[in-house]
C-alpha positions, -999 to 999 in steps of 0.1 A, spaced: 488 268 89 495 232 78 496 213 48 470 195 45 467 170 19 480 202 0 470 187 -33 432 183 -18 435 214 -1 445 229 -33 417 213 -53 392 224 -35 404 257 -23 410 263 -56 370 257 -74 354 273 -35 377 301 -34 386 333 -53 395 357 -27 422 380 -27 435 398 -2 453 433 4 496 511 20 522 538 -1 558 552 4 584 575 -3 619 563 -23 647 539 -7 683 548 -3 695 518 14 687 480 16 720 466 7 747 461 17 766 471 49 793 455 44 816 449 8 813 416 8 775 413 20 744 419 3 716 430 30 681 425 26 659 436 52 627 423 60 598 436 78 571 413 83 539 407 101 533 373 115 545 373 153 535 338 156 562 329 136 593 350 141 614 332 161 614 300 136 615 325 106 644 336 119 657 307 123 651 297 83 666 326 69 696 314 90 697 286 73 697 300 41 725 320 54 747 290 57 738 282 16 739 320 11 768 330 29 774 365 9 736 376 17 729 390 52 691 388 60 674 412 89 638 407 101 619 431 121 586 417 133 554 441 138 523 426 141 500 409 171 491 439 190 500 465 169 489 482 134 517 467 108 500 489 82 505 517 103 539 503 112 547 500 75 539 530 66 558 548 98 587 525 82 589 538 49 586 578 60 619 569 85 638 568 52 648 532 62 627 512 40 624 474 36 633 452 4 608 430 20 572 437 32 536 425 35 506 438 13 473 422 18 451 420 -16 441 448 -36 437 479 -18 470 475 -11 483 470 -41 463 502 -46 480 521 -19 517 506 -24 517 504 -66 550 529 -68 565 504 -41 559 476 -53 584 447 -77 567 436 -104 573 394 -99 553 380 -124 582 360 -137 593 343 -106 595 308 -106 576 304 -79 544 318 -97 535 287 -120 531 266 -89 503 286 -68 470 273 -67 445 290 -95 432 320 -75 458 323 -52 473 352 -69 438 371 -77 446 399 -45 480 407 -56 473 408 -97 466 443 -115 472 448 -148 483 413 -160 513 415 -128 520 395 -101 528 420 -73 528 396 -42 539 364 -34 515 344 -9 524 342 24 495 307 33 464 294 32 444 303 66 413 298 81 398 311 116 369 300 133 353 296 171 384 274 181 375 248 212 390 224 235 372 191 230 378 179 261 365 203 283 334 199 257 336 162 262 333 170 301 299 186 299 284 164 273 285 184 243 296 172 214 309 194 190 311 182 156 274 182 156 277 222 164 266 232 126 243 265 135 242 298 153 212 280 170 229 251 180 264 274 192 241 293 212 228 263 234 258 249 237 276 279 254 245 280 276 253 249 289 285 247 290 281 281 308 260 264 334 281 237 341 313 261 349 292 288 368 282 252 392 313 243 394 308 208 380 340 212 357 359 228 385 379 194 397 390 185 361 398 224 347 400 242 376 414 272 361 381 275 337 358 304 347 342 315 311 332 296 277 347 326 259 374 353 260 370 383 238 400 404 229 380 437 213 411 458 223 428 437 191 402 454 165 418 433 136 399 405 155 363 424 155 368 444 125 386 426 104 378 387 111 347 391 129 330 419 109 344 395 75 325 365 92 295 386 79 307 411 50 320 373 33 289 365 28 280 397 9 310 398 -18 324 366 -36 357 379 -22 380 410 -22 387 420 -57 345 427 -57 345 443 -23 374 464 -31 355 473 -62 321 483 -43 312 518 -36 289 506 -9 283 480 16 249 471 24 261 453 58 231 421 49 246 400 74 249 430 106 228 415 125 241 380 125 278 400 134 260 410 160 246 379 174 284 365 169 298 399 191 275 398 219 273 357 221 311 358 229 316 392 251 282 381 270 299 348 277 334 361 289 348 370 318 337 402 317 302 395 303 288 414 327 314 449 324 316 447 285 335 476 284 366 459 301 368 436 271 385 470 255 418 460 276 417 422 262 444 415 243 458 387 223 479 372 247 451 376 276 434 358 251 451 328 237 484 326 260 466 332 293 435 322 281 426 292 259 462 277 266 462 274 302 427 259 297 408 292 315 384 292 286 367 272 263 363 287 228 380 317 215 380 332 180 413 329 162 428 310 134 449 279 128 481 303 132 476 299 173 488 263 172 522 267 173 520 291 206 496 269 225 519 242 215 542 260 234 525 268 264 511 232 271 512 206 236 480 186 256 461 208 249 472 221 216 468 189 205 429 189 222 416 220 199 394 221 171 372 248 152 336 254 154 318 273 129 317 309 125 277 309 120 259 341 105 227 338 117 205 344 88 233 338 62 257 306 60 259 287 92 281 256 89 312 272 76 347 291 83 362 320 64 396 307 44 420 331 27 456 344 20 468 364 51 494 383 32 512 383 8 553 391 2 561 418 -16 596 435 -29 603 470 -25 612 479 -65 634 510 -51 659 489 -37 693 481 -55 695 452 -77 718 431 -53 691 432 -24 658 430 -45 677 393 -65 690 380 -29 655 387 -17 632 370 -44 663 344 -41 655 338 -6 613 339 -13 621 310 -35 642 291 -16 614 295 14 588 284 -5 603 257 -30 639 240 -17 630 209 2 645 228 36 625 257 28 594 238 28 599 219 56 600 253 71 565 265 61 545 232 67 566 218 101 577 247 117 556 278 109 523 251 104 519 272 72 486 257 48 509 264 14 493 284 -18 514 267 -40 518 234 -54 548 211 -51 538 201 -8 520 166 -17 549 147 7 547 173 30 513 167 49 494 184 78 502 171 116 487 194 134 451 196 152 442 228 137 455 225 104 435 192 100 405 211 110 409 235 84 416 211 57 383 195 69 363 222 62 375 233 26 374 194 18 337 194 23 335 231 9 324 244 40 341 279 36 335 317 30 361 338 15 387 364 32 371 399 17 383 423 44 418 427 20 393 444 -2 382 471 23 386 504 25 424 513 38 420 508 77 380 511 75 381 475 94 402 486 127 396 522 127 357 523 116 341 485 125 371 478 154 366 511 168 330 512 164 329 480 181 347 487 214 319 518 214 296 500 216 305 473 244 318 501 263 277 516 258 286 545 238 271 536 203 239 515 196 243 489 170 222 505 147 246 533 151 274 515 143 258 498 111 249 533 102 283 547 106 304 521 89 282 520 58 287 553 58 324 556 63 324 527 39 312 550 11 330 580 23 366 563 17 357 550 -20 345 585 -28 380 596 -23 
């Protein structure tokens, strides 16, 4: 997540987007300090990708900060962090920072949650960067990026079958060119210059906030102008299924395992990305600009090689990329007054100190929601590509924060591993999440 021209990136995130994004506790005894002379806040966040160098920032702030101590516990990647949150909070060892997504959260977490309406902070985000986490006139959340996901590629192994990828701007035209590419690697004509590449796609449906969250949004963002009115809907209609579909089995057809679907159940997201699109053994992969910073790590060439491709719902909006918040961070208002002021401290120095900032835009490749980055601008390949595409307006909003608590991973994600595995029909598993859908609201 980068920082684009942020004040472009603002602009026009700002008049194309007004999404919002998005569980519920038990009272805190602790989250201060362990020591006299220290005031602890612990943090329990979400974003993997970035854990080691978010460490290494609150560190820093350490050395300004020298009475605060910061912990950070990181759950996220593989595993549920709303699950994990809540599993947190009933230990009796609950956070004074944590992650809530848009307004079901909000929902869920309300007798959690600080009220932070009057941070400094909240003047300088974007207008509608704060819609997910606002309920009743208060600020309960304070974003954590800008993100956008799409069908990333490596343009040079798209180079080295002819196809040229900028030009990809349909579901139609995506389609033909994983035929061919397929062709080319299946006759081994790419085999000398990759010679690790033996699919056009990897599909990680064991990670079911990848099919039921980003994949299944791909579709359901095309139905709701963005979270606050899906979280508001008693229904889904599901318009845009069968385009989802023709997006699900495009990419399990054309993986590894294209032809023993149900082993794309085991994929994960390091099979995916690390052993996968790094190490140049497939082509395209659907993920976000958040990847960067690991490929980067495993091998910068080609890191530096990716792009994004459209997520295109056949029958709906082709030539476009979903673009939301990720999370937001949120204070834990049953914490002692030392650890919830060191926290929101810290937040602020993050987000707004010239150190912090460098932080978010050069070492986590954050996109920031909040003004203030116009010196600070986007070097990486992904980042640019998502600046590109909400420059030209070519974006559909984050909704899935406005779901039904876990209907996306344990209803669509689920559903979805059914059915490669040959145990539901699509129909079935339209049927069943519309259904579920409507079950959760009722309650």
């Amino acid at each position: 997540m980068k920082r684009r021209k942020i004040l472009a990136l603002t602009l026009a995130l700002t008049s194309m987007l007004t999404f919002t994004m998005t569980g519920c506790g038990k009272s805190s005894d602790v989250a201060s300090s362990g020591k006299a002379d220290k005031t602890e806040v612990n943090i329990f966040q979400f974003k993997v990708e970035v854990a080691k160098e978010f460490e290494n920032a609150a560190a820093e702030y350490m050395k300004e900060k020298p009475d605060v101590k910061i912990n950070i516990e990181t759950v996220g990647g593989g595993e549920d962090y709303g699950a994990a949150l809540k599993a947190k909070f009933q230990s009796g060892k609950e956070p004074t920072v944590f992650n809530v997504g848009g307004p079901q959260d909000v929902e869920d977490w309300k007798a959690k949650l600080e009220d932070l309406t009057k941070e400094p902070w909240v003047e300088k985000a974007f207008p509608g960067m704060l819609d997910g986490v606002t309920m009743d006139g208060k600020v309960y959340g304070m974003p954590y990026s800008v993100e956008g996901y799409g069908l990333i590629y490596n343009k040079e192994i798209f180079k080295a079958a002819g196809i040229d990828g900028s030009k990809i701007n349909s579901y139609a035209k995506l389609e033909e060119a994983v035929k061919k590419l397929d062709a080319k690697i299946k006759s081994g004509e790419l085999k000398k210059a990759f010679p690790k590449l033996e699919a056009v796609f990897q599909f990680p449906a064991k990670e079911k906030w990848v099919t039921g969250l980003h994949t299944a949004n791909a579709a359901i963002g095309q139905e709701f102008k963005n979270s606050v009115e899906a979280y508001k809907s008693k229904t889904l209609q599901f318009k845009y299924a069968d385009g989802y579909q023709k997006l699900v089995d495009l990419q399990a057809n054309y993986s590894p395992n294209g032809k023993s679907k149900e082993k794309l159940n085991a994929i994960d997201y390091s099979t995916q990305v690390d052993q996968g699109i790094s190490i140049e053994k497939v082509a395209i992969i659907q993920q976000g600009n958040w990847i960067y910073g690991g490929v980067k790590a495993i091998e910068e060439k080609v890191a530096d090689n990716l792009d994004i491709l459209p997520m295109s719902i056949k029958g709906g909006k082709e030539d476009c990329i979903p673009v939301g918040i990720p999370m937001h961070w949120a204070i834990n208002k049953n914490q002692n007054d030392k650890a919830k002021a060191a926290a929101k401290d810290f937040l602020n120095w993050l987000y707004t100190s010239d150190k912090g900032k460098d932080f978010v835009v050069n070492k986590f490749f954050f996109i920031p929601a909040l003004k203030g980055y116009e010196n600070y601008q986007p070097q990486d390949s992904l980042g640019k590509a998502i600046q590109r595409y909400v420059e030209a307006g070519k974006t559909t909003p984050w909704v899935f924060m406005g779901y039904p608590t876990a209907w996306g991973e344990n209803t669509v994600g689920v559903n979805i591993q059914k059915y490669l595995s040959g145990k539901m029909t699509w129909e079935d598993l339209v049927k069943d999440s519309k259904a579920q859908w409507e079950k959760s609201r009722k309650k």
